[in-house]
Each structure stands twice: as structure tokens, then as C-alpha cells.
N, C-alpha and C positions, 0 to 999 in steps of 0.2 A: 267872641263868637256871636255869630247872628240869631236874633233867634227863628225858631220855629217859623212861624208866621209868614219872616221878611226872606227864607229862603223860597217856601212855597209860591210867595210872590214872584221873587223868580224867576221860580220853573215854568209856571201860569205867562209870564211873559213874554221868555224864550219859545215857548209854543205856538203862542198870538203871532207871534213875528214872524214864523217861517212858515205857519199855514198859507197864508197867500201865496208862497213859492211851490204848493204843491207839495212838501211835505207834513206827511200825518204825522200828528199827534203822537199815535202809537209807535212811529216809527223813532220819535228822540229821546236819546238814552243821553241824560247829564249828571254831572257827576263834577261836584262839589267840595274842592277841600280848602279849609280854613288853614293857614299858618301865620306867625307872629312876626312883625317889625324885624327882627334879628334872622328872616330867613329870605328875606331878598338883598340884592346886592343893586347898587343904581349907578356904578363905576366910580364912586371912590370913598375912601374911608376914612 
């Protein structure tokens, strides 16, 4: 897991980047999920 910190960085990121496109801040909803090595598949095994 990431921590704290290096998620907020981020979000803070993803924000900077699309404010020049004219969307707010307020307007981006992100959403975050961590899973492990054994939960992707990359076509073959």
C-alpha cells in the first residue's frame, strides 16, 4: 500500500492537470483502489 502522503500527491496532481482544461477542482471525484500482484492478469501464466 501507498502511503498517505504519496496518495494525496496524487490527487493534488490529477487536479493541476485538468484545471487548464477548464475543469474545477470541485468538480473531480477520484477514487483509488490498491490491489496485489495476484489480481492482474498480463495474458499469460
Amino acid at each position: 500500500m501507498y502511503p498517505v502522503a504519496t496518495k494525496q500527491l496524487f490527487f493534488k496532481a490529477v487536479v493541476e492537470r485538468l484545471e487548464p482544461l477548464g475543469i474545477r477542482p470541485q468538480d473531480v471525484l477520484t477514487s483509488l483502489t490498491e490491489n496485489g500482484f495476484e489480481d492482474w492478469y498480463a495474458g499469460k501464466i
